[in-house]
C-alpha positions in Angstrom: 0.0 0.0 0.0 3.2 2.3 0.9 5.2 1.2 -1.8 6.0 3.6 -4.5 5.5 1.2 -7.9 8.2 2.6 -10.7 8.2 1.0 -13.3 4.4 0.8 -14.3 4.6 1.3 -18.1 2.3 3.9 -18.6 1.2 4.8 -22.1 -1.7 7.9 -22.3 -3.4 5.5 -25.2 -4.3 2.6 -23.1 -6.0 5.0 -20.2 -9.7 5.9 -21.3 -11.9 8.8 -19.2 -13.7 7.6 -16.8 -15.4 10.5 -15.0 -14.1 13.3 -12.3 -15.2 15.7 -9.3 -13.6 18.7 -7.8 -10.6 17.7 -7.2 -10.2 14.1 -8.8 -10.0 12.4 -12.1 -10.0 9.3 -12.9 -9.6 6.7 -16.0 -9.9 3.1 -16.9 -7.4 1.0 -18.3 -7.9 -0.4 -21.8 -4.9 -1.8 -22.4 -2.8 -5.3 -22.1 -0.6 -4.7 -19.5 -1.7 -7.7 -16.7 -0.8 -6.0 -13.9 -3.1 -3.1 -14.7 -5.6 -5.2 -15.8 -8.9 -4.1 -14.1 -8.0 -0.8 -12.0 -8.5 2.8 -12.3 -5.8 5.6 -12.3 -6.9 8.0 -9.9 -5.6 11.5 -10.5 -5.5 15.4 -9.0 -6.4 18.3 -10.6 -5.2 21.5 -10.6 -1.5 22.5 -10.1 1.0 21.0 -7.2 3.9 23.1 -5.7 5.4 20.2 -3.7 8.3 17.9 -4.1 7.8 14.2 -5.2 8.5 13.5 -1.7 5.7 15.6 -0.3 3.7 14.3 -2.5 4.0 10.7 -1.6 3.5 11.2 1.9 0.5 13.2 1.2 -0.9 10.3 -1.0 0.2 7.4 1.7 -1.4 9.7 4.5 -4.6 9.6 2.3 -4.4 5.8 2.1 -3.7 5.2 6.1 -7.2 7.8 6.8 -9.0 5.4 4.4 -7.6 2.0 6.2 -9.1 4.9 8.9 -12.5 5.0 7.7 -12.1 0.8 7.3 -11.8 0.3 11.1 -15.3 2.2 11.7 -17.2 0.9 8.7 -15.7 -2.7 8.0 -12.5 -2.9 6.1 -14.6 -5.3 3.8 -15.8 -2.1 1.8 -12.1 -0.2 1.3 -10.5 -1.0 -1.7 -6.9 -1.9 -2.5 -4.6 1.2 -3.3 -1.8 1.1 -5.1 0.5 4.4 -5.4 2.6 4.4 -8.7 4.9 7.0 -10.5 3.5 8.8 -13.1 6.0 10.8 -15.2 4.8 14.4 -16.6 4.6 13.4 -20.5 2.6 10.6 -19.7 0.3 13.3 -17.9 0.6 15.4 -20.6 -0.1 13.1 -23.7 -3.4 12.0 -21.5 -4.5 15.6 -20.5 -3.9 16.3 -25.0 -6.1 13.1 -25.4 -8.7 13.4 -23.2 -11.5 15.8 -24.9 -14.5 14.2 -23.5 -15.2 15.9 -20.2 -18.3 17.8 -19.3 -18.2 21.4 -19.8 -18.6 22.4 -16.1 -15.1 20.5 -14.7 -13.3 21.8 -17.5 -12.0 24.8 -15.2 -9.6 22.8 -13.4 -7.4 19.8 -15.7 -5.0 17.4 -15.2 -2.1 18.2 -12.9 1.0 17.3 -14.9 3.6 17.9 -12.3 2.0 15.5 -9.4 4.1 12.6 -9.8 2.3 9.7 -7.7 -0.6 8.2 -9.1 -3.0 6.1 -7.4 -4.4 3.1 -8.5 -7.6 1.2 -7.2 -9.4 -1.8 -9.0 -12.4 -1.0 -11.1 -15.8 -1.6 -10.0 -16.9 -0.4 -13.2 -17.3 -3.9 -14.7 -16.5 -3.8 -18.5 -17.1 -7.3 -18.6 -20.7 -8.4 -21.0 -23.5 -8.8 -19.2 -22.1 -6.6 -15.5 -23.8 -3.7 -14.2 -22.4 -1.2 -11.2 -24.6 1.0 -9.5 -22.9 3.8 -7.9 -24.9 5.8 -5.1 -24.5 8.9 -3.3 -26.7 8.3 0.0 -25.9 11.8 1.2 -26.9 12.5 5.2 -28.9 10.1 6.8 -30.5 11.8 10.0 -32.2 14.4 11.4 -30.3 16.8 14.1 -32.1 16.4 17.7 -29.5 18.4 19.2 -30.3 21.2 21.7 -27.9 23.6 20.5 -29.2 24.5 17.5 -31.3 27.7 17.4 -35.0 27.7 17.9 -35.5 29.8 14.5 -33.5 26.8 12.8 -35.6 24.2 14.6 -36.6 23.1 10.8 -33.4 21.1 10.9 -35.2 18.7 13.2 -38.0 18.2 10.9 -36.6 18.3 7.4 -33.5 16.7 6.2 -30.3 18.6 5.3 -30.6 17.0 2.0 -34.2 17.8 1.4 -33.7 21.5 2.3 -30.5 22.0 0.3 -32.4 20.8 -3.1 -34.2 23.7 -2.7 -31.1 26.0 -2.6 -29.5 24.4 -5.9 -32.4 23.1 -8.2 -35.3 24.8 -9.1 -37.1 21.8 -9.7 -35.9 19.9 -6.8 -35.8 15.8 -6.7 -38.4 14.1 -4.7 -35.5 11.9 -3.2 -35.3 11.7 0.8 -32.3 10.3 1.6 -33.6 8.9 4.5 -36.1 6.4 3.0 -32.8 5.2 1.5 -31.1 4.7 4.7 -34.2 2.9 5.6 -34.8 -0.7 6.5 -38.1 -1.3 4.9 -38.0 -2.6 1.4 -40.4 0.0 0.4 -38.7 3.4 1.4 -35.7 2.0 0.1 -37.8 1.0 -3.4 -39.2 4.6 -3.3 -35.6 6.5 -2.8 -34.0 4.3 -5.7 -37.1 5.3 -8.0 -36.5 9.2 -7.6 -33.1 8.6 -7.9 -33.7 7.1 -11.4 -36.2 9.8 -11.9 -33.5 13.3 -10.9 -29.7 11.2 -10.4 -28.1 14.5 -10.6 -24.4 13.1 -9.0 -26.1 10.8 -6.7 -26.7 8.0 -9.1 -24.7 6.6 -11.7 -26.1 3.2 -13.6 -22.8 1.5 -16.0 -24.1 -1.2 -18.1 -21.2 -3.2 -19.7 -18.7 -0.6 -18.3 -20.7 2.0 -20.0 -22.6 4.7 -18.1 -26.7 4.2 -19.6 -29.6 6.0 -18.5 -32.1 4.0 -16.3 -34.6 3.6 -18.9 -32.4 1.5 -21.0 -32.1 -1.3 -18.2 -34.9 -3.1 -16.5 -35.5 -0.9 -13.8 -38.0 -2.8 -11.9 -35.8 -5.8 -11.4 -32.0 -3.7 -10.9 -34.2 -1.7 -8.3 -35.4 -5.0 -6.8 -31.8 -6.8 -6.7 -29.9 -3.3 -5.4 -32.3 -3.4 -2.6 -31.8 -6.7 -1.7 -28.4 -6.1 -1.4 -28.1 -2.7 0.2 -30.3 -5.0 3.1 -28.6 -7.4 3.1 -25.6 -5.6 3.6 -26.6 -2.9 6.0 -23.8 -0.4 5.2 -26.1 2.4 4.8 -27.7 1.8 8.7 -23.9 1.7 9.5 -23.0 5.0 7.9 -26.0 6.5 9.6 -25.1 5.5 12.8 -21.4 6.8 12.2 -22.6 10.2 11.0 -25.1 10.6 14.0 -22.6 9.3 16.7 -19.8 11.4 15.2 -21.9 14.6 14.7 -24.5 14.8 17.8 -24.4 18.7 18.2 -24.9 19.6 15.0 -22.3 22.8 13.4 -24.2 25.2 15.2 -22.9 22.8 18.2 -19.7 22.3 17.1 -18.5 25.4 15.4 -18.1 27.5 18.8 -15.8 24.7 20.2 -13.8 24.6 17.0 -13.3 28.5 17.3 -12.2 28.2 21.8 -9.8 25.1 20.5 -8.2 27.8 17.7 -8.0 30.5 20.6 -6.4 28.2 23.0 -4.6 26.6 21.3 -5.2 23.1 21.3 -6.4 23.0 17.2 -3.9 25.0 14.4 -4.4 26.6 11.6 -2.6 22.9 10.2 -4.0 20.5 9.0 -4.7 17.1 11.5 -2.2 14.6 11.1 -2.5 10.8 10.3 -1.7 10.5 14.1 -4.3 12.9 15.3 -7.0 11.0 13.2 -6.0 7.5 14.4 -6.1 9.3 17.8 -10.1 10.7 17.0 -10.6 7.5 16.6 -9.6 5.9 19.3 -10.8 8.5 21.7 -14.4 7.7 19.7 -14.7 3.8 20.0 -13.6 3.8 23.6 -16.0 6.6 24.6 -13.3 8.6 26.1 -14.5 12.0 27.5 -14.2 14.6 24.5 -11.7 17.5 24.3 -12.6 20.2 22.4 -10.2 19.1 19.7 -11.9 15.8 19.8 -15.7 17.1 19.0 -14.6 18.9 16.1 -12.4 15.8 14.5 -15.5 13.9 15.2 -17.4 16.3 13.1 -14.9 16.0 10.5 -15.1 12.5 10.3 -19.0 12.4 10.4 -18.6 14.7 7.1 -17.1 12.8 5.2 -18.9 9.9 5.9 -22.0 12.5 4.9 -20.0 12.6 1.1 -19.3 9.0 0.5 -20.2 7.0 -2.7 -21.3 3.2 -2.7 -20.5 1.6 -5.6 -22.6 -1.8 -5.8 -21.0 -4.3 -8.9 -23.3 -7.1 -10.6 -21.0 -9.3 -12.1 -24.3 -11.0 -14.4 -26.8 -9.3 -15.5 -29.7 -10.2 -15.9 -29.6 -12.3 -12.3 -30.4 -15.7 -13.0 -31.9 -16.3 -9.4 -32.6 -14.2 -6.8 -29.7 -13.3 -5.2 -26.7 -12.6 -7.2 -22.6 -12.8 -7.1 -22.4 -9.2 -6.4 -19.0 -6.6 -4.7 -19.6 -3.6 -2.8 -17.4 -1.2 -1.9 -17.3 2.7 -0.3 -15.2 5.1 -2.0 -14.9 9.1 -1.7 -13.4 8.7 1.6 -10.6 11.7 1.7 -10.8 13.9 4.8 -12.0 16.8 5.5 -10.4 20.2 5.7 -10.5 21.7 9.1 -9.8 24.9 7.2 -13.2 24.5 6.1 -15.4 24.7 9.1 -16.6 28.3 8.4 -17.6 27.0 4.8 -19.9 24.4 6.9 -21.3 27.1 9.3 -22.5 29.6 6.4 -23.3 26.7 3.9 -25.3 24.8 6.7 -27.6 28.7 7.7 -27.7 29.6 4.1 -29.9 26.2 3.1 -32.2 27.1 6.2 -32.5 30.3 5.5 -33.5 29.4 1.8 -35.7 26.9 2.4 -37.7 29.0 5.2 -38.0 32.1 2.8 -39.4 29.5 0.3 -41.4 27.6 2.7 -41.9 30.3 6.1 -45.3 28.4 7.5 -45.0 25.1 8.9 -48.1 23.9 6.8 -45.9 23.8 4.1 -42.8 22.8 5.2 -41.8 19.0 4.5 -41.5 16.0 7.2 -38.8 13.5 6.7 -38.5 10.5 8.9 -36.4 8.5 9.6 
């Protein structure tokens, strides 16, 4: 997992676009090479100051927080990372070659000077016949806790994700993430049919390796078998628990102690360490009494368990038989930036303060349950 691979032979003509977010890209491998047979190259975008050594104690520190997230959710869903060496013209030949991103990432591209590659296998089935299903389940709870303001008290009633559709879609989707996160067949049923209905970047369906609209799979049964398995499974009830035991005061809690642990000292301005997140997490599963330092790591890791993709791989379709061979796996687990806890504060008001100028009577406000 440490180990630097140097002697990968990387060619930009065997590595086909897979998809990208803010600050990642990533491509398949198409080519013949047996020991890249089946993974992704996972790269950075935008531009990198740091030495080659920075860099690949930057990428192994982002493997150990993974391994992290693995001791709370089950190691069983973190995949394999490999770090390899990626020399600048073999970032620069694929950055030439790749012209089929969307419009609206094309603001930040491949960084040619980052050096270490990573490299994880590929849910993304290209074999015939495979489908993977990759979900967004978003937050999965509503906020009981005291602290937050009584002119916010909507947060107890509607769910973050319900309330911030209304901020960033005009037509917002009738998905509540919290039927998803349910245990009854039915909610769950209802949230994967909305999701097929308005996916935006919470749902992506590849058929064969290739991304295809709902319509052009049999819905009914994919939706039938992806239930069975997210139930079976009961990662999303895990996550939920994790993101409620991690985050029970809510940022309007939390973002007064992160400010007295900058005052006094016991947070930086830095960034926490792989030894202060092992540490979180430690302090967490033994139930230690909880620093200041401690609550707001806690909401940190609660976050990014609130951001996390499940990628769910078929390896036959159509299912002869009722349940499957099937791989799951969570991915999208990168930490969180302390430097970012004012971003959470303003972001978090600004959806409440949306939705209750769109929706100021109760009579008309939503109920989610859980």
């Amino acid at each position: 997992m440490s180990d630097l691979e140097q002697d990968i032979p990387l060619k930009a003509r065997d590595w086909k676009y897979s998809g990208e977010g803010n600050m990642k890209i990533v491509f398949t491998y198409t080519g013949h090479e047996p020991s890249l047979q089946n993974w992704l190259l996972q790269l950075n975008k935008g531009e990198t100051s740091s030495t080659l050594a920075v860099q690949l104690q930057q990428r192994r520190d982002a493997c150990a927080f993974s391994t992290l997230v693995g001791s709370l959710i089950g190691q069983q869903y973190i995949l394999e990372q490999r770090l390899v060496r990626v020399p600048r013209e073999f970032l620069a030949s694929l950055s030439q070659r790749t012209t089929e991103r969307p419009l609206y990432r094309t603001h930040a591209g491949i960084d040619v000077d980052q050096g270490v590659g990573v490299l994880v296998p590929n849910m993304i089935a290209t074999c015939t016949h495979s489908v993977t299903v990759e979900l967004k389940p978003k937050w999965g709870f509503l906020p009981q806790s005291a602290e937050i303001d009584p002119a916010n008290s909507v947060k107890h009633r509607v769910c973050r994700y319900c309330m911030h559709q209304h901020l960033k879609h005009k037509s917002p989707s009738q998905l509540c993430p919290l039927d998803l996160y349910s245990t009854t067949p039915e909610r769950v049923e209802r949230a994967l049919d909305a999701l097929a209905e308005s996916p935006q970047n919470n749902m992506r369906v590849f058929v064969d390796g290739v991304l295809t609209d709902t319509v052009d799979v049999q819905w009914s049964e994919l939706k039938r078998v992806l239930t069975q398995i997210l139930l079976k499974e009961l990662i999303l009830v895990r996550l939920q628990r994790l993101q409620r035991e991690l985050d029970p005061r809510d940022i309007e809690g939390v973002f007064p102690v992160y400010e007295r642990a900058i005052e006094c000292g016991e947070l930086s301005a830095n960034e926490p360490s792989v030894d202060d997140w092992v540490e979180a997490v430690r302090l967490f599963e033994t139930q230690a009494e909880r620093s200041d330092k401690q609550v707001v790591l806690e909401y940190l890791l609660s976050t990014v368990l609130k951001d996390v993709s499940v990628m769910v791989m078929i390896k036959q379709w159509p299912v002869d038989g009722e349940m499957p061979e099937y791989k799951i796996a969570v991915v999208d687990t990168e930490p969180k930036k302390l430097a970012k806890m004012a971003r959470y504060r303003d972001l978090s008001q600004d959806i409440v303060d949306n939705y209750l100028k769109l929706h100021p009577h109760p009579s008309s406000q939503k109920q989610c349950y859980e």
